[in-house]
C-alpha positions as CSV (number, residue, x, y, z in Angstrom):
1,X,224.6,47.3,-28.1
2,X,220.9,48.5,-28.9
3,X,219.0,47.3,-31.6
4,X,215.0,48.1,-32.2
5,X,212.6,45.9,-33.4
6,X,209.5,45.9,-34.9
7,X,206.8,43.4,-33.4
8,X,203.5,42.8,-34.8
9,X,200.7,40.7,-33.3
10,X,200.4,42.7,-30.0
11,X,196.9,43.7,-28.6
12,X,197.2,44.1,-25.1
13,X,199.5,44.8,-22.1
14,X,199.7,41.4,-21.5
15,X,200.9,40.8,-25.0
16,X,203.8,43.9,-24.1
17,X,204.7,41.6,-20.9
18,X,204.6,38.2,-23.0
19,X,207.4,39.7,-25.5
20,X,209.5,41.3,-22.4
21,X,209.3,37.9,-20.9
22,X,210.5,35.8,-23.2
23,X,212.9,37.9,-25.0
24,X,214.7,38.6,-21.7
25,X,215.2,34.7,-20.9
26,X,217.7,34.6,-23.7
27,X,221.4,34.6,-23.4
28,X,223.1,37.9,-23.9
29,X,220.1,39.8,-23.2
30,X,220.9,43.1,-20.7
31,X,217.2,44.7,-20.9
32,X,213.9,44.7,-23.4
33,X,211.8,47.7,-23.2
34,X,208.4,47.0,-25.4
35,X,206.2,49.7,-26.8
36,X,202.8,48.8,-27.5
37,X,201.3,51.7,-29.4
38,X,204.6,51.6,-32.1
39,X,204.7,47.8,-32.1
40,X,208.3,48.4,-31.0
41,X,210.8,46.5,-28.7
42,X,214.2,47.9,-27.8
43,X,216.5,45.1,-26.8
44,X,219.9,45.7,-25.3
45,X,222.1,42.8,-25.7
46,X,226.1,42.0,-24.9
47,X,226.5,40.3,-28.0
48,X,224.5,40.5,-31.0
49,X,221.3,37.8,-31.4
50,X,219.9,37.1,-35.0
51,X,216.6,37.9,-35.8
52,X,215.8,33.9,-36.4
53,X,217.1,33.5,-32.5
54,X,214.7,36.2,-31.5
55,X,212.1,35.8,-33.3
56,X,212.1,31.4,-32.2
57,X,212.0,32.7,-28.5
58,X,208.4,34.6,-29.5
59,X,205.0,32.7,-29.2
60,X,203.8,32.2,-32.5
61,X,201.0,35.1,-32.7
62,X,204.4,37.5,-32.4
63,X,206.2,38.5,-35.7
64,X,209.5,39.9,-35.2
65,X,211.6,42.4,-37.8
66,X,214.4,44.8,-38.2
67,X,213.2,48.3,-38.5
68,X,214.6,50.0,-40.8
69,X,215.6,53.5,-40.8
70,X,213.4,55.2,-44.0
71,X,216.4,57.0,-45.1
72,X,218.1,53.6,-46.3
73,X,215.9,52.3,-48.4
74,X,217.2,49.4,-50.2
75,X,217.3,49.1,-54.3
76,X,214.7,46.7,-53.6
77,X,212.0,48.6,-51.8
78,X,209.3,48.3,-54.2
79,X,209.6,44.9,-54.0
80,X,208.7,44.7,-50.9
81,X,206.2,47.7,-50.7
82,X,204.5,45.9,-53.3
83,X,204.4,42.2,-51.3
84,X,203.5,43.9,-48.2
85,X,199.9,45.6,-50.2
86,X,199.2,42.3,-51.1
87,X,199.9,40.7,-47.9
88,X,197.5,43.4,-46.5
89,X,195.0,42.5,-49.0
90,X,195.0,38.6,-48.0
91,X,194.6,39.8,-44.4
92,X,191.7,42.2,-45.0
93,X,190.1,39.3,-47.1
94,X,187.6,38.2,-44.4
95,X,186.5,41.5,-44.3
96,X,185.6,42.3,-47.4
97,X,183.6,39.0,-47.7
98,X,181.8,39.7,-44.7
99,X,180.5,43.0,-45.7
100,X,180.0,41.1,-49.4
101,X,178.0,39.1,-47.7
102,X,175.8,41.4,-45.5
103,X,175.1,43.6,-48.3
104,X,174.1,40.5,-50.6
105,X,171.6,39.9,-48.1
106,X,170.6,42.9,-47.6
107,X,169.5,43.2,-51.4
108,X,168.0,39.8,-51.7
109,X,165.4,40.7,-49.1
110,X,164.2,43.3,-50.6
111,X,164.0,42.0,-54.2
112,X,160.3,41.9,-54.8
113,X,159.4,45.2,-53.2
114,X,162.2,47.4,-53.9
115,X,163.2,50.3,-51.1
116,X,166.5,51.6,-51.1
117,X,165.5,53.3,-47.1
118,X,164.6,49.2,-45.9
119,X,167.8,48.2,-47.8
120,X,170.2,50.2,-45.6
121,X,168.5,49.5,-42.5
122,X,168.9,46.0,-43.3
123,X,172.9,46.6,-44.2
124,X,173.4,48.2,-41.0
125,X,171.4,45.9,-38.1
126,X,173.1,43.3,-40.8
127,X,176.6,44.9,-39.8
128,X,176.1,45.6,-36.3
129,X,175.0,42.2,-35.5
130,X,177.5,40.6,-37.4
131,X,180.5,42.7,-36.5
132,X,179.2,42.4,-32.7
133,X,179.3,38.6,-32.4
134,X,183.1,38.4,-33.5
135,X,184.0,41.5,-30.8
136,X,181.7,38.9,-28.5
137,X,184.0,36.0,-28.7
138,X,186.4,37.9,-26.9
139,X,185.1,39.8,-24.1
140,X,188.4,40.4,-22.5
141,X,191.0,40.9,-25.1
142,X,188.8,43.2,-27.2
143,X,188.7,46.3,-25.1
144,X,191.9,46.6,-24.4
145,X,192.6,46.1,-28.9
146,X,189.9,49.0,-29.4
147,X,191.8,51.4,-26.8
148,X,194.5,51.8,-28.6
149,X,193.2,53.6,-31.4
150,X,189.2,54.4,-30.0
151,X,189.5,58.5,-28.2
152,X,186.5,57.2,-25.6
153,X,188.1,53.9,-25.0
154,X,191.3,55.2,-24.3
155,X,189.5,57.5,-21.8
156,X,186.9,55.9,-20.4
157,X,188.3,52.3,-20.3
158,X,184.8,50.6,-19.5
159,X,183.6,52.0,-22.7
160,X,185.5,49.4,-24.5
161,X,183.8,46.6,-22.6
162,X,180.4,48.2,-23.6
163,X,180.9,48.4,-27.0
164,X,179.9,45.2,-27.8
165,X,176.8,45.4,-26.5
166,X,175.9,49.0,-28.1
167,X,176.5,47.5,-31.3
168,X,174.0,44.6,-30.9
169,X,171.6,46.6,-29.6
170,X,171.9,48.6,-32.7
171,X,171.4,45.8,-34.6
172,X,168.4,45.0,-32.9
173,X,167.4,48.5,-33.4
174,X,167.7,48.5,-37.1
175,X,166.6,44.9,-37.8
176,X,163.2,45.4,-35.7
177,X,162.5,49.2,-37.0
178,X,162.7,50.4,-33.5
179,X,163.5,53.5,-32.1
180,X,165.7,53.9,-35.8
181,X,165.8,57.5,-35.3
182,X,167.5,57.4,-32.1
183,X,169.6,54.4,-33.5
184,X,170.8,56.9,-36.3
185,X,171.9,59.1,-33.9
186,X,173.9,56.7,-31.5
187,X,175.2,55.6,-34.3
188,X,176.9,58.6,-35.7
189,X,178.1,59.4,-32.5
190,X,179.6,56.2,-31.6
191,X,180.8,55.9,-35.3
192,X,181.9,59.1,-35.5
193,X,184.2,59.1,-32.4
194,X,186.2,55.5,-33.9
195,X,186.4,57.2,-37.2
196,X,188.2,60.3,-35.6
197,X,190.8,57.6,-33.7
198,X,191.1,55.5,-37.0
199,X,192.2,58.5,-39.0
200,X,194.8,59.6,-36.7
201,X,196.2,56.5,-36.4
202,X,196.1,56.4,-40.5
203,X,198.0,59.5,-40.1
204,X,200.5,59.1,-37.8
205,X,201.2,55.8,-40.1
206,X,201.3,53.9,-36.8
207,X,200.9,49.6,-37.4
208,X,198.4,48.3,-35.1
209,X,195.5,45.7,-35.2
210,X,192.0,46.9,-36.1
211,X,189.3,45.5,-33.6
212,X,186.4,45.9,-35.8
213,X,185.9,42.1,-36.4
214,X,187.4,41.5,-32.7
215,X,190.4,39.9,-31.5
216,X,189.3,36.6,-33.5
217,X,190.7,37.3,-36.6
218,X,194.2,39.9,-36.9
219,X,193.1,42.6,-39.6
220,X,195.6,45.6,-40.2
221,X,194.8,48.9,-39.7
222,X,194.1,50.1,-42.5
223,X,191.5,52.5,-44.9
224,X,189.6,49.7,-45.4
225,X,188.8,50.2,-41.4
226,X,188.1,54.1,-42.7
227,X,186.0,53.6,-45.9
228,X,184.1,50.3,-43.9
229,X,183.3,53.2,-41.0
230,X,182.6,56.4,-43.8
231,X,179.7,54.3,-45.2
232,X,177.7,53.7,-42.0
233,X,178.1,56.9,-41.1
234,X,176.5,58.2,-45.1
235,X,174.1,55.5,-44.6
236,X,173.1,56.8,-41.0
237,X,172.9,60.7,-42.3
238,X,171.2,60.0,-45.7
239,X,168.5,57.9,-43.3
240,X,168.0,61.1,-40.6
241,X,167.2,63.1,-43.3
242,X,165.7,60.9,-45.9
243,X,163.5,58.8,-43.7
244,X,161.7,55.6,-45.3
């Protein structure tokens, strides 16, 4: 028998080999085929294994679930539609503080002589910096996160070791008032290209991890990752033809 599985949690290809590893150790287990980009496993099994049993043989990170086919949908489904928005909302909570934060900061420096141009150059070297350190805490597990959803990345695989860097240097940019025209530009570029990837993935409705705090902390994809993205890239056009 063939059952499929949804698995959240994986970020990588060696978090695909982790969960083909361990699920095929247990008893009664013919085969596990993983795919990463649908968060799906397809385990093929003599005897049928309860999710509890399969989900106990997973490291931690993993979460484990029945998918269900959307043409049963149980009496019940709003219920859980309904615990799963808020569930996304707890998870996106660091988020929102963070940019809460930067924008807070942002103000308060510019209090006493008022400049709506110094404001958002502040919110975005703010941002950059910010959202660079947590991709910085993990060097390795980040590109292979921002691939899956990133056009460049997912061509140009060292791009996604790179980013990182681009983004503090962007900060730097914006922070120190240098070169901000050219920082403008990179920025809708590089902005622009994540935003195409993020609404695609919105689209096709596909669950995977957003990589713009990192690896560090597991954020859903969701529009949050597309509104958070639409207002740098306002900020940078309103700033390339409004210039302070």
């Amino acid at each position: 028998m063939k059952h499929t599985y949804h698995i959240s949690g994986m970020t990588c290809n060696n978090c695909k080999a982790s969960v083909e590893q361990h699920l095929s150790e247990l008893e009664y287990v013919k085969t596990v085929s993983v795919n990463l980009e649908n968060s799906e496993a397809v385990v093929t099994m003599n005897k049928h294994i309860p999710i509890p049993t399969l989900q106990a043989a997973l490291p931690d990170k993993y979460t484990l679930s029945e998918k269900q086919d959307k043409s049963e949908v149980s009496p019940s489904a709003y219920s859980v539609e309904t615990a799963q928005e808020k569930s996304k909302l707890q998870q996106l909570k660091p988020l929102l503080i963070i940019i809460f934060y930067i924008a807070t900061a942002s103000v308060l420096l510019h209090l006493k002589s008022w400049s709506w141009g110094e404001v958002m150059l502040d919110f975005m070297g703010l941002f950059f910096i910010v959202f660079s350190f947590f991709k910085m805490l993990d060097l390795k597990g980040f590109p292979d996160s921002f691939r899956m959803y990133d056009p460049l990345a997912k061509q140009i695989p060292v791009y996604g070791w790179v980013y990182p860097f681009i983004e503090t240097a962007l900060g730097v940019m914006f922070l120190m008032r240098f070169q901000v025209h050219i920082a403008l530009i990179i920025t809708l570029v590089v902005l622009g290209i994540t935003t195409v990837g993020v609404t695609k993935t919105l689209l096709d409705k596909k669950a995977i991890r957003c990589a713009c705090l990192g690896t560090a902390l597991k954020l859903p994809m969701t529009e949050a990752t597309f509104i958070e993205n639409a207002i740098m890239i306002i900020m940078a056009i309103l700033m390339i033809f409004n210039p302070f």
